[in-house]
Wavefront OBJ file of the C-alpha trace (Angstrom):
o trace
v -194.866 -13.997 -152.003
v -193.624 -11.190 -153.736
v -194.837 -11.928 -157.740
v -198.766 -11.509 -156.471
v -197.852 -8.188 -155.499
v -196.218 -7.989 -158.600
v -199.569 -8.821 -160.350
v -201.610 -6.155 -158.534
v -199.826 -3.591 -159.539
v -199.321 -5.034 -163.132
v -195.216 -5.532 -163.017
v -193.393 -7.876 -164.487
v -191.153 -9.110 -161.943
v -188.320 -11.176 -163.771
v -186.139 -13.162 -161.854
v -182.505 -14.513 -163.247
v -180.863 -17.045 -161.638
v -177.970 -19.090 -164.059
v -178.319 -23.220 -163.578
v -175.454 -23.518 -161.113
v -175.313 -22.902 -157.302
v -173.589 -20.883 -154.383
v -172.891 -21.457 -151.279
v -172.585 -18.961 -148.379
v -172.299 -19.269 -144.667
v -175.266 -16.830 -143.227
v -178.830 -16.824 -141.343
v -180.973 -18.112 -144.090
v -183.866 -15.964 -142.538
v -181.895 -13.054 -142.087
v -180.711 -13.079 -145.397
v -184.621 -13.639 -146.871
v -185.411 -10.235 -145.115
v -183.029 -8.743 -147.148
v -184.702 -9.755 -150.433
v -187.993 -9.305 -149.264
v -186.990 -5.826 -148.292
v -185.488 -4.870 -151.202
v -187.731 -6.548 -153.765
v -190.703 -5.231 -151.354
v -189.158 -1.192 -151.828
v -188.720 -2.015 -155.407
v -192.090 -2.907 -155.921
v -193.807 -0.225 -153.336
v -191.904 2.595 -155.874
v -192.531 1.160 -159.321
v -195.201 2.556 -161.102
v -198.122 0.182 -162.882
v -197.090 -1.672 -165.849
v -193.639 -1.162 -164.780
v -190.457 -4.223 -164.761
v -188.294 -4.820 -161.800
v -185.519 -7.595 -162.462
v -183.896 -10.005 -159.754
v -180.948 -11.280 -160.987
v -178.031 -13.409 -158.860
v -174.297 -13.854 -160.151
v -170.681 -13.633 -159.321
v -169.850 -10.544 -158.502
v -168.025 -8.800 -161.094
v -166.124 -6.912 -159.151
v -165.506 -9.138 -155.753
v -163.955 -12.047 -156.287
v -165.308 -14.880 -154.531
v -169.055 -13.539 -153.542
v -172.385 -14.067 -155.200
v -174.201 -10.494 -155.698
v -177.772 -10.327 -155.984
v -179.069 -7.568 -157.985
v -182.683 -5.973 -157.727
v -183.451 -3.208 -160.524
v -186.587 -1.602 -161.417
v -188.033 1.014 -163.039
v -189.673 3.175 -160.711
v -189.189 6.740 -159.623
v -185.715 6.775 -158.357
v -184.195 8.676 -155.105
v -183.239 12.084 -155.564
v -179.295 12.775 -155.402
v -179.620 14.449 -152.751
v -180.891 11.391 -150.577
v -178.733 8.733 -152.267
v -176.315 9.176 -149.211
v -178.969 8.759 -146.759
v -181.627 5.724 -147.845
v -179.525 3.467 -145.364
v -179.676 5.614 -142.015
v -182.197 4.376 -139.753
v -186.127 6.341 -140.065
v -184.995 8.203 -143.155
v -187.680 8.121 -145.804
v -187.563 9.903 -149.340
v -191.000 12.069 -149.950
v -194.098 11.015 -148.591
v -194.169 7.873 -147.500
v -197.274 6.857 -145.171
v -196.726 3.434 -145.301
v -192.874 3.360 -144.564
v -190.608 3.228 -141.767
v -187.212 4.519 -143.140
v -185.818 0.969 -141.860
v -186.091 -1.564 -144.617
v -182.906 -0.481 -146.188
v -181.361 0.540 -143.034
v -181.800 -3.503 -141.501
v -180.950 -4.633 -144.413
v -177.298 -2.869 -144.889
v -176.703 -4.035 -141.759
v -177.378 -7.071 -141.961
v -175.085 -7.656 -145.185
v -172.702 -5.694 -143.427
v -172.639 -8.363 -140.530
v -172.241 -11.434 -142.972
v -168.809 -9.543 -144.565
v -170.687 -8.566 -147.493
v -171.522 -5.024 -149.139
v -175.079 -3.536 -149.975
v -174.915 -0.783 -152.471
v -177.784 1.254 -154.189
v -177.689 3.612 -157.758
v -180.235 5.495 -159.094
v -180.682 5.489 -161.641
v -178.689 2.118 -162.573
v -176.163 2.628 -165.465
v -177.630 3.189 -168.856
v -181.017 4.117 -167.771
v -183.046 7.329 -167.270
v -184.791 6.378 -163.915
v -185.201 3.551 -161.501
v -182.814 2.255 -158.964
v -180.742 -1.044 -158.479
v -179.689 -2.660 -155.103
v -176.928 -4.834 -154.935
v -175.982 -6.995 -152.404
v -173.012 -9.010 -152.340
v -172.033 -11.558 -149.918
v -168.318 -13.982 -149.405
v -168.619 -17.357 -150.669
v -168.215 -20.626 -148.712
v -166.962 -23.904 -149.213
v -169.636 -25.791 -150.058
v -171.089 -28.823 -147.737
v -170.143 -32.156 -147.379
v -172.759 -34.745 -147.858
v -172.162 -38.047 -146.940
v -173.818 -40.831 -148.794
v -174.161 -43.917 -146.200
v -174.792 -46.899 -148.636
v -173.551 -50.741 -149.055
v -175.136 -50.513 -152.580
v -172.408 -48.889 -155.121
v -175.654 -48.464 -157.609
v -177.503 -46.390 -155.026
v -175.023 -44.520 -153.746
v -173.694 -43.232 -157.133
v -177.331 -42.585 -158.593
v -177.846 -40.412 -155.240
v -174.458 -38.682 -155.731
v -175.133 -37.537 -159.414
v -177.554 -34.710 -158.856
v -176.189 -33.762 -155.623
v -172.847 -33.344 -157.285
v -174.374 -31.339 -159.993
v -175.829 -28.922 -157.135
v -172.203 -28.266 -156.315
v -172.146 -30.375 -152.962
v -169.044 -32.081 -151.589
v -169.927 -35.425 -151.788
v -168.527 -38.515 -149.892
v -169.569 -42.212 -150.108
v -168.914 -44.391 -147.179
v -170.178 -47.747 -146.098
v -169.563 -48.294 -142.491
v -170.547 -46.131 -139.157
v -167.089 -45.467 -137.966
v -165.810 -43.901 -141.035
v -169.110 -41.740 -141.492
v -169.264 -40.729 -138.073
v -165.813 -39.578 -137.729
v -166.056 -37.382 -141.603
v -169.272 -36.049 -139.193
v -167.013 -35.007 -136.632
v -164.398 -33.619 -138.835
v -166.715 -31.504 -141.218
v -168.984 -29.125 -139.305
v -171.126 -27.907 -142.212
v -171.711 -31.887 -143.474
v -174.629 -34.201 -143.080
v -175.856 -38.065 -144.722
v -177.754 -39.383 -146.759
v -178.435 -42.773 -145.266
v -180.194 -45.767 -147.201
v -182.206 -47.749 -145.555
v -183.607 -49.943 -148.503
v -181.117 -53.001 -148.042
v -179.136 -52.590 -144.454
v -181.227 -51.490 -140.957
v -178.188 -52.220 -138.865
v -176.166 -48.934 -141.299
v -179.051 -47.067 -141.018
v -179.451 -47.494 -137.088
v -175.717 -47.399 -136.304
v -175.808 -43.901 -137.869
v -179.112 -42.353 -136.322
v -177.755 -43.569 -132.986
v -174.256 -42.291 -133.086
v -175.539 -39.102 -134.624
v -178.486 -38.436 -132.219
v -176.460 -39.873 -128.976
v -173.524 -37.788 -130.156
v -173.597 -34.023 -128.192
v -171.575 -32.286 -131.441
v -173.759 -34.117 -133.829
v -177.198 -34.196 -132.155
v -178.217 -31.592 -134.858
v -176.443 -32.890 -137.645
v -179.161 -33.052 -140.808
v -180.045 -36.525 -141.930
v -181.997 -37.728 -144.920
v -183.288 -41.498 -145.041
v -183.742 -43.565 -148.543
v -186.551 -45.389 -147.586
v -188.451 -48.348 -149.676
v -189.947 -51.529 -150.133
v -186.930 -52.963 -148.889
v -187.017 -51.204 -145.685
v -188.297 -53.046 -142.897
v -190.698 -51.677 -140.153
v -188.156 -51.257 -137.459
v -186.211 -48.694 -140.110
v -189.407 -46.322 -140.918
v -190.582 -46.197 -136.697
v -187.020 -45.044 -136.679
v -187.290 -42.459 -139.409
v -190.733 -41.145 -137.785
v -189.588 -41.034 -134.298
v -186.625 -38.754 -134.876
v -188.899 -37.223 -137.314
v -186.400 -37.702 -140.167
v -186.338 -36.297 -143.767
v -187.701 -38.952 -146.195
v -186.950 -40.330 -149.595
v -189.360 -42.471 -150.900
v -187.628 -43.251 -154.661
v -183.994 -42.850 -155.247
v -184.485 -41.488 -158.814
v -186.546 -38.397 -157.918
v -183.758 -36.339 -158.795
v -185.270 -33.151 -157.979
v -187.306 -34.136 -154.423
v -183.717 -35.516 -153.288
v -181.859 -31.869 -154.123
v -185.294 -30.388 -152.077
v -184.746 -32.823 -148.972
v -180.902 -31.873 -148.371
v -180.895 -28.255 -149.176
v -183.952 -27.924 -146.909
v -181.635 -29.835 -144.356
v -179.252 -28.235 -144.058
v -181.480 -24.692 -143.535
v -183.573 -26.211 -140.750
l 1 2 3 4 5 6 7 8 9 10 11 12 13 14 15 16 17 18 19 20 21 22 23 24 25 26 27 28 29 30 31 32 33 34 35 36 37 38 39 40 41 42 43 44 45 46 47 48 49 50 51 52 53 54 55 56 57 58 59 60 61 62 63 64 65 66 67 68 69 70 71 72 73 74 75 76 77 78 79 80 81 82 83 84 85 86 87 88 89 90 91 92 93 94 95 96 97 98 99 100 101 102 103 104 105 106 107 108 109 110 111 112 113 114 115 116 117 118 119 120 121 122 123 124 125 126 127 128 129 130 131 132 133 134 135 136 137 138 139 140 141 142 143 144 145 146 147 148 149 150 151 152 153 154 155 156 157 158 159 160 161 162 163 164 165 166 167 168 169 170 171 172 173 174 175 176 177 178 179 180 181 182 183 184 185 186 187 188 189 190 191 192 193 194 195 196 197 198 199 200 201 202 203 204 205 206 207 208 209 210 211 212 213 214 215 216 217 218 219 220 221 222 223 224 225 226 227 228 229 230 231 232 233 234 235 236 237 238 239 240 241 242 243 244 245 246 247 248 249 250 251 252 253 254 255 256 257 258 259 260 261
C-alpha cells in the first residue's frame, strides 16, 4: 500500500527484513498503524527522487525486542520541535494535510505493548532526514501442533514451520493434542485429514465444543485421500485449507495468517 505512493513521488522505498522471524505478543492491527504511520510521515516529507529505508532487527541496544527502523531522506524536524512531534495536534510548519496525531497514536501505542518509539533527525551520519524507531519485547514463540498418524507427513509439515521459528509438536491422538491445547494458550494444529477422518473430527469437535478453545486456529491437510464427510467438515467451520503438503510456502501463509485472525 505504501510502495505506490512511493512511485508517485519517485522514492525508492527499500525494505530490509533478514531471513529469520520474531515473535511478539501485540494487536496485529494496532501495530500495522504504526508502520503505516510512520512509513506514511516518511513518505509525506521526502522530497521526489528521494530513499526512505524500512529495516527490522534485534535491537541493538534492548535485549530481547525486535526494532523496526524507518529512515528517509527528507527535510527533517527542526531541534526545536524534536521534543514535541509526539504530543497530540502538534504539527511542524505548514502542514494542510496533517493532524499532529500520527506520531502521537503511534507512541502510544508502542508505549502500551512495553516497547519504546524514538525519533532523530537527522539519523547518525547524515546531513538531513529523520529515522523512527520502534522497538517492541519479544515473545515466546507459538506452539503448533501437528495432528498426524503419518510420521512422513507430519515431519515434511514440521520442516518449514520449524524454520519459521515455531514451537512445533507432533501428536497422534485427540487426548494428547487437546490437552497441549489447553496447556498452551498461544498454540494451534495442523490437522491431516488425508488418511484418518475419525483424528481429524475428534479434534474439530473437541476444539469447537471446547469454551477455552472455541477460537483456537486450525489448519486442515486436505487431499485425495480425504473423504467427503472430512471437506463438509472443513467448509462448515469454515476452516483454513491445505490442498498439497509440499507447498512449503502456502503452509507458512495458512498458520501465520491463523494465528492473526
Amino acid at each position: 500500500s505504501m510502495r505506490f505512493q512511493a512511485e508517485q513521488k519517485s522514492l525508492v522505498l527499500n525494505v530490509t527484513i533478514p531471513d529469520r522471524r520474531w515473535f511478539v505478543d501485540c494487536d496485529a492491527a494496532k501495530i500495522e498503524r504504526v508502520v503505516l504511520n510512520v512509513v506514511g510521515n516518511a513518505l509525506k516529507f521526502t522530497p521526489e527522487r528521494g530513499r526512505i529505508d524500512v529495516t527490522v532487527e534485534d535491537d541493538p541496544d534492548r535485549a530481547r525486542h525486535v526494532r523496526v527502523s524507518v529512515q528517509d531522506s527528507g527535510v527533517g524536524i527542526p531541534p526545536a520541535a524534536l521534543s514535541k512531534v509526539t504530543l497530540r495536534y502538534f504539527t511542524v510548519g505548514e502542514q494542510p494535510s496533517g493532524s499532529g496525531l500520527g506520531l502521537a497514536i503511534s507512541k502510544e501505542i508502542v508505549d502500551l505493548h512495553g516497547g519504546v518509539l524514538t525519533i532523530q533527525s537527522p539519523p547518525p551520519g547524515h546531513a538531513r532526514g529523520t529515522v523512527v524507531r520502534f522497538s517492541l519485547p519479544l515473545s515466546e514463540p507459538p506452539l503448533v501442533l501437528i495432528v498426524s498418524r503419518n510420521a512422513e507427513t507430519a515431519a515434511v509439515l514440521r520442516e518449514p514451520l520449524a524454520r519459521e521459528g515455531y514451537r512445533i509438536a507432533i501428536r497422534r491422538d485427540v487426548e494428547t493434542a487437546v490437552t497441549d491445547l489447553m496447556n498452551e494458550d498461544s498454540s494451534m494444529v495442523v490437522l491431516d485429514f488425508t488418511e484418518s477422518d475419525a483424528l481429524g473430527t475428534g479434534i474439530v469437535t473437541r476444539v469447537k465444543g471446547t469454551k477455552a478453545l472455541v477460537n483456537r486456529p486450525l489448519v486442515a491437510l486436505t487431499g485425495p485421500g480425504s473423504s467427503e464427510a472430512a471437506r463438509k467438515i472443513v467448509r462448515t467451520f469454515a476452516i483454513a485449507e491445505l490442498h498439497d503438503r509440499t507447498n512449503e510456502s502456502a503452509l507458512c501463509k495458512l498458520v501465520a495468517d491463523a494465528f492473526l485472525r
